[in-house]
TORTOR-927321 format. One line per field, with one value per residue (C-alpha): x, y, z; residue in three letters. Coordinates in steps of 0.25 Angstrom, whole numbers, plus 5000, padded with zeros to 4 digits. Layout:
<koldrens>
c1 = [X|...]
c2 = [Y|...]
c3 = [Z|...]
res = [ala|...]
</koldrens>
This chain:
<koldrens>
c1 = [5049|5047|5033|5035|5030|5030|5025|5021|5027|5021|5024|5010|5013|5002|4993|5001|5004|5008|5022|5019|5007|5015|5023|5015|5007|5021|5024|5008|5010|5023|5019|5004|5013|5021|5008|5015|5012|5011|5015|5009|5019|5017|5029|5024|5036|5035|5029|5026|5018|5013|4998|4987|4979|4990|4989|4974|4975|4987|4980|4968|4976|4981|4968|4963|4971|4972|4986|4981|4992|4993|5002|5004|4996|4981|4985|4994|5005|5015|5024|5016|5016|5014|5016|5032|5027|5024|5035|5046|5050|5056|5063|5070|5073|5082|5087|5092|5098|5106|5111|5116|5123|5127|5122|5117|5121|5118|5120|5121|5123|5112|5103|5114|5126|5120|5114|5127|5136|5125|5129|5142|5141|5133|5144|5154|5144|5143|5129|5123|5125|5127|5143|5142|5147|5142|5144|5156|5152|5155|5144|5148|5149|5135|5129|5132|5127|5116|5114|5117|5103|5108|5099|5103|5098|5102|5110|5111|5125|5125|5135|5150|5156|5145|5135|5121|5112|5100|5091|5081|5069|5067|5082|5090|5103|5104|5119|5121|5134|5134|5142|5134|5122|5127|5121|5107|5098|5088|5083|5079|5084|5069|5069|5061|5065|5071|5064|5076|5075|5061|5058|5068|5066|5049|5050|5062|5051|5041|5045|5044|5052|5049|5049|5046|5048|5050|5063|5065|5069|5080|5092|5086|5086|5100|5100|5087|5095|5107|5097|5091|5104|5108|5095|5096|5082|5077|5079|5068|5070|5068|5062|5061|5053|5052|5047|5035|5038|5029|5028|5043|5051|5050|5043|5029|5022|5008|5012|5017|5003|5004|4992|4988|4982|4969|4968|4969|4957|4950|4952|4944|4955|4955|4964|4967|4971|4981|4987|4989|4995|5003|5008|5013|5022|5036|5030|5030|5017|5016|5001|4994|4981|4975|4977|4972|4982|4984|4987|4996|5003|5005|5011|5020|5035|5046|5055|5044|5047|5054|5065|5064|5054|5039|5031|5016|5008|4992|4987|4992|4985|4972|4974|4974|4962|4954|4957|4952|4940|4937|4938|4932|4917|4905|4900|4914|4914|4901|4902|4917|4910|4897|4903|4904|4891|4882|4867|4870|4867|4854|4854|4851|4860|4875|4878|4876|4884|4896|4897|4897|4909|4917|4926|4927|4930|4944|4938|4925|4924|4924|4911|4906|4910|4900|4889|4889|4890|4877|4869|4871|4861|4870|4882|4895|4903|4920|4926|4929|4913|4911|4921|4914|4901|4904|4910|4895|4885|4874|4864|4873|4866|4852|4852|4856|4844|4836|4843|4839|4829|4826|4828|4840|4855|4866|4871|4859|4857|4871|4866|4854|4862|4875|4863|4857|4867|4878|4888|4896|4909|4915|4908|4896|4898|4907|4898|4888|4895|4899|4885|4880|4891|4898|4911|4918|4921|4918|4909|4902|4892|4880|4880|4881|4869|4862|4865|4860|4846|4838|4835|4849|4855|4845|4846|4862|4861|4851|4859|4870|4858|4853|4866|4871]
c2 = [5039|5024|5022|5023|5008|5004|4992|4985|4971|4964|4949|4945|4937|4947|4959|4972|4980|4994|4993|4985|4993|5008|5002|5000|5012|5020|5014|5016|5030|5033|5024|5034|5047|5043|5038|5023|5009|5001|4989|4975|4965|4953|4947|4934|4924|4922|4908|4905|4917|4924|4921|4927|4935|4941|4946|4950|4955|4967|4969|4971|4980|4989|4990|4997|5005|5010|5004|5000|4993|4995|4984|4970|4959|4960|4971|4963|4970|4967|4962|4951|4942|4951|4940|4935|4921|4922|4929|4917|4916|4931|4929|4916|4924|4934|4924|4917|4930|4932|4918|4921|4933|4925|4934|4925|4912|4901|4901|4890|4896|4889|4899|4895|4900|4914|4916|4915|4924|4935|4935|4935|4947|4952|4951|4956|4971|4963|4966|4954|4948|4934|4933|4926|4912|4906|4917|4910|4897|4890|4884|4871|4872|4879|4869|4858|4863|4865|4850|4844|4853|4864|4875|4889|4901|4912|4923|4938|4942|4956|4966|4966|4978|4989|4999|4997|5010|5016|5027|5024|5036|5035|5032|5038|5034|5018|5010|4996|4989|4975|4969|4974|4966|4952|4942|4939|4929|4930|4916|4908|4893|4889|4895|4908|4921|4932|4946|4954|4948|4946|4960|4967|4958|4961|4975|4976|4967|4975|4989|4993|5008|5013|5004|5007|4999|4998|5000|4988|4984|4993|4983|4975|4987|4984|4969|4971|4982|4974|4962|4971|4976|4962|4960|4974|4978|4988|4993|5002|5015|5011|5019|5011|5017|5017|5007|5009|5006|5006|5015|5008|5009|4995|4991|4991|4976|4973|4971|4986|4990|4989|4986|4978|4983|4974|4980|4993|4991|4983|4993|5005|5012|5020|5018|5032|5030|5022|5028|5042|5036|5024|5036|5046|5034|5035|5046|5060|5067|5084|5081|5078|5076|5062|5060|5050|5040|5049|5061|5051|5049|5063|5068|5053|5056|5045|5057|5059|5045|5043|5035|5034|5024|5028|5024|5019|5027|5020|5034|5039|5029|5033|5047|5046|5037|5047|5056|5046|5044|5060|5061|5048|5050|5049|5037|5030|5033|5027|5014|5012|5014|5006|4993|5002|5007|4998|4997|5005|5019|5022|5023|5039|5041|5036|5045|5056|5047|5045|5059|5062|5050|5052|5062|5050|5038|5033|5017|5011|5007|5020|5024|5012|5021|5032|5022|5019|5031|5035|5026|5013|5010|5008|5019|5013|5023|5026|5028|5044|5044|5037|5045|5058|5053|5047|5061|5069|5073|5068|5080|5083|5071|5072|5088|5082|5074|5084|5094|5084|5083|5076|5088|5093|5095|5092|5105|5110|5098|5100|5114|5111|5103|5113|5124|5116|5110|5121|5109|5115|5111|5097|5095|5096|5089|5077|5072|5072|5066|5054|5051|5053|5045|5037|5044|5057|5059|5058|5065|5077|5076|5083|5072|5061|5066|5069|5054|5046|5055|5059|5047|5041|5054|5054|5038|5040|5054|5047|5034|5045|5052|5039|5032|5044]
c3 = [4886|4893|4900|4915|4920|4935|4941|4954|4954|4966|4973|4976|4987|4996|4996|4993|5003|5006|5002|4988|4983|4986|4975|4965|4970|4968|4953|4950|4952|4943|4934|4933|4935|4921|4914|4915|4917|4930|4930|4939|4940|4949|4953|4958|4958|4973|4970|4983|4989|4976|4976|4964|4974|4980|4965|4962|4978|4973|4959|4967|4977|4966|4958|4971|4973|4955|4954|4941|4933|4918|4913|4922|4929|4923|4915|4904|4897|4887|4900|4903|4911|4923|4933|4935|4937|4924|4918|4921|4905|4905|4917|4910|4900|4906|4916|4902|4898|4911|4911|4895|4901|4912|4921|4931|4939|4947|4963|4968|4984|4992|5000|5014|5004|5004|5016|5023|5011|5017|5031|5029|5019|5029|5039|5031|5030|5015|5008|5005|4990|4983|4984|4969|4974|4960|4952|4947|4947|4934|4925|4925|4941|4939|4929|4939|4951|4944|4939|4954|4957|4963|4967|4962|4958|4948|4950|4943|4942|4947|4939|4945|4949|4945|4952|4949|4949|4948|4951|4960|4958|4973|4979|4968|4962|4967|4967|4970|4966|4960|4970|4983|4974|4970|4962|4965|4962|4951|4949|4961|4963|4962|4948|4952|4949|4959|4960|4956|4943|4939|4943|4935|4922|4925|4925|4912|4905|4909|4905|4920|4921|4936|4948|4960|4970|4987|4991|4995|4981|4979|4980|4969|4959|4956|4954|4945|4936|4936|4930|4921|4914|4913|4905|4896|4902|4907|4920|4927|4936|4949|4961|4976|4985|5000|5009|5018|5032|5047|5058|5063|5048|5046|5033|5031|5033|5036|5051|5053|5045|5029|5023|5010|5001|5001|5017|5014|5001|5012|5025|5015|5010|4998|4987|4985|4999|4998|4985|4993|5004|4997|4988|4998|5006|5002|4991|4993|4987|4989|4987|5001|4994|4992|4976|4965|4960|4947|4957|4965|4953|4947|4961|4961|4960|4962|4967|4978|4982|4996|5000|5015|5022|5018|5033|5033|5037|5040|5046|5031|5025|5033|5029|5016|5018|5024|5012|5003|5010|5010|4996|4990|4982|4993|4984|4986|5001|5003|4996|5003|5017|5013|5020|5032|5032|5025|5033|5042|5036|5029|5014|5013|5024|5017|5010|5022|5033|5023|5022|5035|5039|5027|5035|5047|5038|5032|5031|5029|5042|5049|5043|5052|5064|5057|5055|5067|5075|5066|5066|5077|5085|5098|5097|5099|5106|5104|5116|5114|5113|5125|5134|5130|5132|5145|5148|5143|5153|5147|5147|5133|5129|5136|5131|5117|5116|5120|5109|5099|5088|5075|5066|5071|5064|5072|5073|5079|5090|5093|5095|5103|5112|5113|5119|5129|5136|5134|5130|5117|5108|5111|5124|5114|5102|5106|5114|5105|5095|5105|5108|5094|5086|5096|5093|5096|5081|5067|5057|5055|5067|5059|5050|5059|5066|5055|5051|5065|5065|5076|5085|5085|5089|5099|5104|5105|5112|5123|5126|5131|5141|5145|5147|5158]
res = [unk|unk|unk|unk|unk|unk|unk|unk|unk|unk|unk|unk|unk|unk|unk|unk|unk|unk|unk|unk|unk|unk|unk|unk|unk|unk|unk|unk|unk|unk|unk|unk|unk|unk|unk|unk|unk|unk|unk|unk|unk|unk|unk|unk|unk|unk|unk|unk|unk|unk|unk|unk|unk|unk|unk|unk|unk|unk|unk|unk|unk|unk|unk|unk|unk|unk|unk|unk|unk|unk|unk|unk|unk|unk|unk|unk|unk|unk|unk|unk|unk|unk|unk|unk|unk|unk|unk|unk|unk|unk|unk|unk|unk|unk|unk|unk|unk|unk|unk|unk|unk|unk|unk|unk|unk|unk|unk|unk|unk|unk|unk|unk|unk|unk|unk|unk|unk|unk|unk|unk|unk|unk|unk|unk|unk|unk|unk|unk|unk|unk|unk|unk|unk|unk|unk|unk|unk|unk|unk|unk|unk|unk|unk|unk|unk|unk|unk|unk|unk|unk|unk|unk|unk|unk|unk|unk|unk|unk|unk|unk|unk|unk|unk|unk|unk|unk|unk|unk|unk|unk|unk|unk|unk|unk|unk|unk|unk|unk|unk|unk|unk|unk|unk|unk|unk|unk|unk|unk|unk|unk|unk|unk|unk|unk|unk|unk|unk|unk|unk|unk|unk|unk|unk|unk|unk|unk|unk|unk|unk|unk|unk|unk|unk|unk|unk|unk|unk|unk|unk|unk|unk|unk|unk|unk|unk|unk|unk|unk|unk|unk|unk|unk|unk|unk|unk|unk|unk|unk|unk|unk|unk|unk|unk|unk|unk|unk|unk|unk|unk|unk|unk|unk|unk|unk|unk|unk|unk|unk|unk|unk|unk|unk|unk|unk|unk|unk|unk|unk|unk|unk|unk|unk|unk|unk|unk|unk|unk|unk|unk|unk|unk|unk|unk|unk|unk|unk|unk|unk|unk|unk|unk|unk|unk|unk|unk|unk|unk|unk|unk|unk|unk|unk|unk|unk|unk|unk|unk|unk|unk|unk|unk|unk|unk|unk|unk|unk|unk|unk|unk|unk|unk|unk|unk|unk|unk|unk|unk|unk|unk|unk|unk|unk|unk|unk|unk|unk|unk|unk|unk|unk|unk|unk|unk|unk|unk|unk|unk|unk|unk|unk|unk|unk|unk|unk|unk|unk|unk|unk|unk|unk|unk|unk|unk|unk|unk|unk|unk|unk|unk|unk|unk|unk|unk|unk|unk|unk|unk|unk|unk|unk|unk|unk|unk|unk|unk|unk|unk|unk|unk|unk|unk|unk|unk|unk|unk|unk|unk|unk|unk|unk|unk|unk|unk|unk|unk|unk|unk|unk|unk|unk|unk|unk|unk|unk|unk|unk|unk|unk|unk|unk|unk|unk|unk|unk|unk|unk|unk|unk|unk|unk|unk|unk|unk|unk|unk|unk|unk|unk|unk|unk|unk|unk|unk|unk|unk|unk|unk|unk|unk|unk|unk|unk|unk|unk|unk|unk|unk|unk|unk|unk|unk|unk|unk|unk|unk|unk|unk|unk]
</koldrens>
C-alpha cells in the first residue's frame, strides 16, 4: 500500500495567514491520521515579491504551532531541491518532452488580443478560454516569428473532445470538458514557468498522494491532470476544501480581521489554540473538548470536511484560548504571563496570585488588570466600579473599616461587615469588590484579599469614607 504524502506548498511573498496555515494544518493532520509524510514545498518563482524571510517567518510560524514537516525545506529528501527556483532543469525536462509529443505551442497573441477574445466570450454568456488562434500556426510561420523577436509564450494543448474527471474527497465526482478549458499557458514569455505546471510536475516528482487544498484551486485540478497524463505520472487524489469568509461572506483578508500567524504567536495565543480552532472551521469534529495535535488527528476525517463557506469567528478563537489557558501546567502559565507581571508581585506571592487569575486571563495582558487591582498604589477605577460606588452610601465603607483586622479571612470580614450594617448579597459584596479591586468582576475575592493584605484593603476602603 502507497504511503499517504501531503504537503503545504506556499508563495513566500508574506506571513501566513489564516487561510494558508489551515491548509497545511488540514494535510498535517491526514498525513498524522495515516502515519505519512508532510511534505514543505516552497514555491517561490514569483521573482519579484519572493523574499528569504518570508521563508524562515512560515517555518518559524509552522514550528510553533508542531506542523513539523518530515521531508522538504531544511528537512532534505530524496526530492530535492525543495525550492522551485531551484528546480528549473526538471521543469526543462518535461517541457522538452511535451514539445517531442508536440503537446505544446507558441502563442504569439499579445496581452490586447486576449483581453478583448474575453469580453466578447463574455458577451456571448462564453466562458472565458484561449480560442487557439496559434494552435495552427505552421512552424515555419512559428520559426520566423520567433527570429523577428517576437514575444510568445507556451501553450499546453488541452485534450479535444473529452471529459476530465475526478473525485474530489471533499466535493465528490468533478467534470470539466476539454473545451470549456482551452489551452493555457505553461511557460511565460519572460521564460518563467506558470503554476499549473510546476505544481503538478512538483508534487508527481515528489510522490505527493493527497492534496488538500482551498477551493479556490479547483478549476486547475483538470488542467493539472490533463499535464500529468501527458507526462505518464502520477496524479494525486485531490480534496479542496472550503474558503474561510468574514462576518459579510466575503473572503477573509487582514482588513475584515484575519490575523498572521506571527500576530497571533505575538498577541499570547496558544498553539493548541489555534490548532482546536483552526481544525473545527470547515471541519466537523463530534469531540468538543480541546485536544492534542495526535487526538486532532485520530478524530480528522476528509468525509467531515465541508463544502459551504467556513465564517471567522474571533470570539471562537478566544474560546478556545480560554481553554488552553485553563489547562496549560502552572509552571507554563507563569512564565507566559511574567512579562505582565514582572516587579510587580512579590516573589513568594506568584505562584498564589496566578492561581487565583488564571480563571480571568485569556492573554498575558489581562493579568496586568489583576496586578493592578491588588497591588497599585493609586486604584484605577472601571466605569462599572465607579457607578456603583458613586451609588454606595459610604457607611458600607466606614463600617467596613471598622469590620476590619489584620488576621481576618475574607469570608469572615465580609461577615463582620454584613452584621453591622444589615447590607446582604449583591448590595454587599459588589461594592466591596469595587472599592477593593477597582472592578465589578474577576477572581475569587478570598484570594484577592488575601493577596493585597491588611493595610492596602484598609487604605483603599478609606479613600471611599473620606472621599463622601
Amino acid at each position: 500500500m502507497t504511503q499517504v504524502k501531503t504537503r503545504f506548498a506556499p508563495s513566500p511573498t508574506g506571513l501566513i495567514h489564516f487561510g494558508n496555515v489551515r491548509t497545511a494544518l488540514f494535510n498535517v493532520l491526514l498525513s498524522k491520521k495515516s502515519t505519512g509524510l508532510f511534505l514543505l514545498r516552497i514555491e517561490d518563482t514569483d521573482f519579484e515579491r519572493s523574499r528569504e524571510e518570508y521563508i524562515q517567518a512560515l517555518q518559524e510560524d509552522l514550528r510553533w504551532l508542531e506542523l513539523d514537516w518530515q521531508e522538504g525545506e531544511d528537512a532534505g529528501g530524496a526530492a530535492a531541491p525543495y525550492r522551485q527556483s531551484q528546480r528549473t532543469p526538471a521543469y526543462e525536462k518535461y517541457l522538452s518532452q511535451l514539445e517531442a509529443q508536440g503537446k505544446v505551442y507558441p502563442c504569439f497573441c499579445s496581452a490586447v488580443e486576449l483581453e478583448v477574445s474575453r469580453k466578447v466570450q463574455a458577451s456571448a454568456g462564453k466562458p472565458p478560454r484561449y480560442s487557439g488562434k496559434c494552435a495552427h500556426l505552421k512552424a515555419e510561420e512559428a520559426a520566423q516569428k520567433k527570429a523577428d523577436g517576437a514575444p510568445y509564450t507556451l501553450r499546453f494543448r488541452m485534450p479535444k473532445d473529452t471529459t476530465l474527471m475526478f473525485d474530489d474527497v471533499v466535493r465528490g465526482q468533478q467534470k470539466f470538458p476539454a473545451e470549456d478549458i482551452g489551452d493555457f499557458i505553461i511557460r511565460r514569455s519572460d521564460g518563467s514557468f506558470a503554476f499549473f505546471f510546476v505544481n503538478a510536475v512538483d508534487d508527481a516528482l515528489m510522490g505527493v498522494t493527497h492534496v488538500l487544498r482551498g477551493e479556490d484551486h479547483l478549476t486547475n485540478t483538470p488542467r493539472q491532470i490533463a499535464l500529468l497524463e501527458a507526462l505518464e505520472l502520477p496524479v494525486p487524489t485531490y480534496g479542496h476544501i472550503s474558503l474561510i469568509v468574514d462576518a459579510q461572506g466575503a473572503p477573509l483578508s487582514k482588513r475584515s480581521g484575519s490575523l498572521s500567524v506571527q500576530e497571533l504567536r505575538e498577541m499570547g495565543y496558544f498553539p493548541i489554540a489555534v490548532n482546536n480552532y483552526l481544525a473545527r472551521l470547515g471541519h466537523h469534529f463530534v469531540e468538543t473538548e480541546l485536544m492534542s495535535l495526535d487526538q486532532l488527528s485520530q478524530a480528522f476525517d476528509q468525509s467531515h470536511l465541508g463544502r459551504a463557506p467556513a465564517r471567522y469567528d474571533r470570539g471562537q478563537l478566544d474560546y478556545w484560548q480560554s481553554q488552553a489557558v485553563q489547562q496549560v501546567a502552572e509552571g507554563a502559565f507563569i512564565a507566559w504571563i511574567a512579562p505582565a507581571i514582572k516587579g510587580s508581585v512579590p516573589e513568594e506571592q506568584i505562584d498564589a496570585f496566578a492561581r487565583a487569575v488564571r480563571p480571568n486571563v485569556i492573554f498575558p495582558h489581562d493579568a496586568r488588570v489583576w496586578v493592578e487591582a491588588v497591588y497599585a498604589e493609586a486604584l484605577p477605577l472601571s466605569d462599572d466600579a465607579r457607578t456603583v460606588l458613586e451609588a454606595t452610601n459610604s457607611d458600607l465603607f466606614r463600617t467596613a473599616v471598622d469590620a476590619l483586622n489584620e488576621d481576618m479571612d475574607f469570608k469572615a470580614f465580609t461577615q463582620r461587615v454584613k452584621q453591622a450594617s444589615g447590607a446582604s448579597g449583591k448590595g454587599l459584596f459588589l461594592p466591596l469588590r469595587a472599592a477593593l479591586t477597582g472592578q465589578t468582576f474577576g477572581p475569587e475575592m478570598p484570594a484577592l484579599f488575601s493577596l493585597m493584605g491588611y493595610e492596602r484593603a484598609r487604605h483603599r476602603l478609606m479613600q471611599h469614607v473620606l472621599s463622601s
